[in-house]
C-alpha positions in Angstrom: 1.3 -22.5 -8.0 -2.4 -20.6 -8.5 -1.8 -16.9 -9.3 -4.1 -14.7 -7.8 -6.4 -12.2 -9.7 -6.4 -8.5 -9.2 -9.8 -8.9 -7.6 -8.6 -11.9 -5.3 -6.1 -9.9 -4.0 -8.2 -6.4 -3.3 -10.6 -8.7 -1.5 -8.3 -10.2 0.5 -6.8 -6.7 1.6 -10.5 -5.6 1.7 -10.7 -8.2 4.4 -7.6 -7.5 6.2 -8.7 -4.4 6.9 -12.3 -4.8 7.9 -10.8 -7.4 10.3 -8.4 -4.8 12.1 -11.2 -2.2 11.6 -13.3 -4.5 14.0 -10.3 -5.3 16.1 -10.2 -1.4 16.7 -14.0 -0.9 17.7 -14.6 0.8 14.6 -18.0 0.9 12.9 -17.3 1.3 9.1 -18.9 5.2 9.9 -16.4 5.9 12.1 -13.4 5.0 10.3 -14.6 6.3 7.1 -15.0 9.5 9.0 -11.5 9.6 10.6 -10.1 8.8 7.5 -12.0 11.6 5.8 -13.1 8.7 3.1 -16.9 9.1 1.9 -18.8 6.1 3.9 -20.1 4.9 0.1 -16.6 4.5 -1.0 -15.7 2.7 2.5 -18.4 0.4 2.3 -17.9 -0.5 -1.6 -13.9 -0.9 -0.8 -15.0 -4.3 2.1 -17.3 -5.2 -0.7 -15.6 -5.3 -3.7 -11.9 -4.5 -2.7 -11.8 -1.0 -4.7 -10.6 2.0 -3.6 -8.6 4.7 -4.8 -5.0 4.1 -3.3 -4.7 7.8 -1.6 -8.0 6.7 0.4 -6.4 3.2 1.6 -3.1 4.9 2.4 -5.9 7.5 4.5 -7.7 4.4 6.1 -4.1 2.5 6.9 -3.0 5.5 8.6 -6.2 5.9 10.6 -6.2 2.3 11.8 -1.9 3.2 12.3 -0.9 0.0 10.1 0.5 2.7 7.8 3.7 1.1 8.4 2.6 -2.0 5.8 3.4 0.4 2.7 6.8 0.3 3.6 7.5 -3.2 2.7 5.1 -3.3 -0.3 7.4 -2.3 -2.9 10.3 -3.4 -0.7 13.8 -3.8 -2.8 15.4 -7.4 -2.9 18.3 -7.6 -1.3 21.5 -7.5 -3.1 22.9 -10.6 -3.7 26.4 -9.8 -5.0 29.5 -6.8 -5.5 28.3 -6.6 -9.1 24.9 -6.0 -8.1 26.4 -3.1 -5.4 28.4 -1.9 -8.7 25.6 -1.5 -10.8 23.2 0.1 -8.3 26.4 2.8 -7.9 27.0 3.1 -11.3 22.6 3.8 -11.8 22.7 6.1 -9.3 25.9 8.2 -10.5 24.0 8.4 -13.7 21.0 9.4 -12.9 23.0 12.1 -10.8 24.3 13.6 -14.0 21.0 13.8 -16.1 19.4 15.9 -13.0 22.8 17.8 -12.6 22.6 18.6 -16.4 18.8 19.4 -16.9 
């Protein structure tokens, strides 16, 4: 298995969304518009893949595929009742260090 680099991957998600951007009828002016994103900083992200995150959260949400983030950091399911325990037991923790502070 060939791990990807940091760059592969912004490229590839750089591409992604150039290829629903086109999908949409958008011209990289117009979407960097909508989104309120410079056009520079448009243009450099389906070159080189970088972009500040708040921008491609902007961009995602003009082109409505906002919905993507959700699954991004996505929890595993749990796989067992200890698991379920020891998510409980976190969580009542956690309670009382904000309940205290």
């Amino acid at each position: 298995m060939k791990l990807k680099t940091e760059k592969e991957i912004a490229l590839e998600i750089a591409k992604r969304v150039r290829a629903v951007r086109v999908s949409r009828r958008f011209t990289q002016a117009e979407l960097s518009q909508r989104a309120g994103v410079s056009l520079g900083s448009y243009r450099r992200f389906e070159q080189s893949g970088r972009i500040e995150f708040v921008s491609l959260i902007r961009i995602a949400q003009t082109l409505g595929i906002e919905d993507d983030f959700e699954a991004l950091f996505e929890q595993p399911p749990l796989q067992s009742l200890d698991e379920v325990e020891r998510m409980a037991s976190t969580k009542t923790r956690k309670q009382r260090v904000v309940k205290r502070s």
